[in-house]
N, C-alpha and C positions, 0 to 999 in steps of 0.2 A: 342399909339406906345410905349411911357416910359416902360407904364405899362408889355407890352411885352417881351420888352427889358429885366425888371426887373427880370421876372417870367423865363426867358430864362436863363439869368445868377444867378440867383438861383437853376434854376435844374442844373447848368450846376457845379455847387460847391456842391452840395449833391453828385453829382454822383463819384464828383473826391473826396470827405471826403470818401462815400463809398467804392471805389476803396481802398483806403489807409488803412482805416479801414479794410477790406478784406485782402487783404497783409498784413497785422501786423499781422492776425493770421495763416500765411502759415506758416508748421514747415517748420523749418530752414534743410539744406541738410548739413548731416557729410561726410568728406571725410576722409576718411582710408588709409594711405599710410601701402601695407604690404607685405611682403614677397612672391614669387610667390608661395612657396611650399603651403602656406596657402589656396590655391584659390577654392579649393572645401571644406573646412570648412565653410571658411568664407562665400561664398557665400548665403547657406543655414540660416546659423548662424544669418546673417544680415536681409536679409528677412523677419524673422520668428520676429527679434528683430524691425521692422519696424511695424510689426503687431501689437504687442501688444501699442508698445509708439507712433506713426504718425512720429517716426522719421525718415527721408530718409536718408541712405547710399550711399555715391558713393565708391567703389572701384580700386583703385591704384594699380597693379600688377607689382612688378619689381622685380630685384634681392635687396638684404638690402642697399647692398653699393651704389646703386644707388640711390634709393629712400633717401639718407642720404645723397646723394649730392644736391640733387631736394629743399630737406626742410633748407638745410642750404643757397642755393642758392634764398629763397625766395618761394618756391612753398606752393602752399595753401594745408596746408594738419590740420585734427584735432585732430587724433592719429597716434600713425608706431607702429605698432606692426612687430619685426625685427625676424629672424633667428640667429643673435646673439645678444651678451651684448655688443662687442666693438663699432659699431655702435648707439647703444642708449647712451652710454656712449661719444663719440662725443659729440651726441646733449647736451647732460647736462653742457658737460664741454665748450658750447660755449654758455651755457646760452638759449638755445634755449628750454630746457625741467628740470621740477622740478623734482627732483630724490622722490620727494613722491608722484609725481604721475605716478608711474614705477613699475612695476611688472611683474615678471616672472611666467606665466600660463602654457605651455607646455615645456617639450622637445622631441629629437626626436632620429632616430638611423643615423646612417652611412650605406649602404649596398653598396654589389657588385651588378649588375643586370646586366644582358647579354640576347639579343632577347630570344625569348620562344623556337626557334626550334633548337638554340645552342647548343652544347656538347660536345667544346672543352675548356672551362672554368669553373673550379669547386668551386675555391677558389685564393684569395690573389696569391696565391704560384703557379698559373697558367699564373698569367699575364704575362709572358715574350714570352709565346705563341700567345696574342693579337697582332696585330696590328695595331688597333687604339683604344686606350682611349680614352672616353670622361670624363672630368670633370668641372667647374664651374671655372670661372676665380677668383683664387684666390684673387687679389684684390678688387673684388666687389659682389661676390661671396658667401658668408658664405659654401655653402657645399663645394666650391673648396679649399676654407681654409683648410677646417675641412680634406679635403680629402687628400691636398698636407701635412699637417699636421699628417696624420695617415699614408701615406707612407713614410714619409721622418723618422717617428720614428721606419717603420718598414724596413729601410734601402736598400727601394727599388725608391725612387724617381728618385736621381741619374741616376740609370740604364733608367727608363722609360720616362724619361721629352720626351725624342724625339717622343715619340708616342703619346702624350697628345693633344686632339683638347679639344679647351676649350668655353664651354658656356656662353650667358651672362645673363640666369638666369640656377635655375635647372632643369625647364621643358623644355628648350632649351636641358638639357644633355638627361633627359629623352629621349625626341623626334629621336635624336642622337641613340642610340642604339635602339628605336620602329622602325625605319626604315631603322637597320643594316649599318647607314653610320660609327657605330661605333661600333668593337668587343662587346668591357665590358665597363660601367659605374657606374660610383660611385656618388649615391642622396641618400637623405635622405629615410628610409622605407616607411613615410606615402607618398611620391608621388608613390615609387614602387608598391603600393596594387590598386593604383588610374588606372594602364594598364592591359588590357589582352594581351600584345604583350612582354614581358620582364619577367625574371623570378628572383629575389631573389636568390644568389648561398653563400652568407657567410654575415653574420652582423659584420661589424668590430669590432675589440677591443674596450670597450670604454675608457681603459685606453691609446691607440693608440690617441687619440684624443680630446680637451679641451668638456666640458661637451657641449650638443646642446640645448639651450637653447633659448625659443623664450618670450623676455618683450615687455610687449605692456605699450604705455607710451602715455600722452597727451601731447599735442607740449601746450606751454606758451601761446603765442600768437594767437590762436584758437579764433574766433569769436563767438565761441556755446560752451561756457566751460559746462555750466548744462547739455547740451546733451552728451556734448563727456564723460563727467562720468559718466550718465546715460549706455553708450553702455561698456565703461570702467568696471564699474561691471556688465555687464550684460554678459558681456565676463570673467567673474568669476564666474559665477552662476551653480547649477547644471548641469542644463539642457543643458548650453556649455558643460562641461567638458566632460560628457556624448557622447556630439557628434565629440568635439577632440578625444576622444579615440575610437571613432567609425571608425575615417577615419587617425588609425595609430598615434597618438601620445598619447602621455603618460603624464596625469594632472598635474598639479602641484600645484593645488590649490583644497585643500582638503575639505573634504564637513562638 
């Protein structure tokens, strides 16, 4: 009977060394806190970056300001790659993120877009004809920024705040004008190219508007630092920049 006993709880401790030993080698899961506008880059992007290293991706979609409340609030996140710099800038300056491991990969445009079978909005200088604006809630927002930003220096915010319904990401605004709840909106190009239902009518000034710029940054406190700078340049690499410019933004990180 001992001897049972013995041989019982001996497999019974191999099995759980094994078990442990097995988990030790599961790659560890990155989470990406990132911009909505990103979310058909990223998506492929990750993927394809999971293939080559074993490393798993989860994906975090929201507008910047959000996601920049999530991670100062404590949310588990391993990089943010933002729509703008005043948000990454935040995280540094509460200590949450090392400014060397921060870098600026893409930027983007500003556009007007209006459903596809519209043809009473041409340009800027049409808008008073609108009746509903959609744009991005400027305080949480980067495109609504960028956009109350580009109106207000083009002297027409004033006039239009009252017709503004505002988004709380950009694909919210997007959506907004795809199913005509809203005349004209203003998002960034690379989601514009992303619909068949909206059409492109003017790219705004960029001097209307602070430059649009998306830094992708490793948060401090990341539990997978080798991985997340693993994805950190891999999201530098060619063959990203490549497919950022494939789906409307413009590299920044030169080959």
């Amino acid at each position: 009977m001992y001897r049972i006993f013995v041989a019982v709880l001996f497999s019974a401790l191999l099995i759980t060394g094994c078990s442990k030993a097995d988990s030790s080698h599961e790659s560890p899961a990155l989470t990406v806190s990132a911009a909505a506008s990103l979310a058909d880059v990223l998506n492929p992007l990750t993927t394809q970056f999971t293939k080559e290293t074993g490393i798993l991706v989860h994906l975090n979609f929201a507008s910047s300001g959000t996601l920049e409340k999530q991670i100062e609030a404590g949310a588990s996140a391993d990089l943010f790659f933002s729509a703008a710099e005043n948000y990454t800038n935040q995280l540094i300056d509460k200590g949450l993120v090392d400014k060397k491991w921060v870098k600026p990969l893409v930027s983007n445009k500003l556009v007007l877009i209006v459903p596809k079978n519209s043809d009473e909005i041409h340009s800027i200088d049409d808008l008073a004809a609108a009746k509903v604006i959609a744009i991005g809630t400027p305080e949480l927002v980067p495109a609504g920024e960028y956009a109350k930003e580009a109106l207000t220096s083009l002297h027409l915010w004033g006039a239009l705040q009252a017709k503004m319904v505002y988004g709380k990401d950009v694909r919210q605004v997007l959506s907004y004008v795809e199913t005509g709840n809203a005349d004209v909106g203003l998002v960034y190009l690379s989601d514009a190219k992303t619909s068949t239902k909206v059409k492109t009518v003017q790219v705004l000034p960029d001097a209307s508007h602070q430059p649009i710029l998306y830094p992708c940054a490793i948060i401090k406190n990341s539990d997978h630092q080798n991985e997340a700078e693993k994805l950190f340049h891999y999201l530098q690499s060619k063959a990203a920049m490549q497919l950022f410019k494939k789906y409307g933004f413009e590299p920044l990180v030169k080959e």
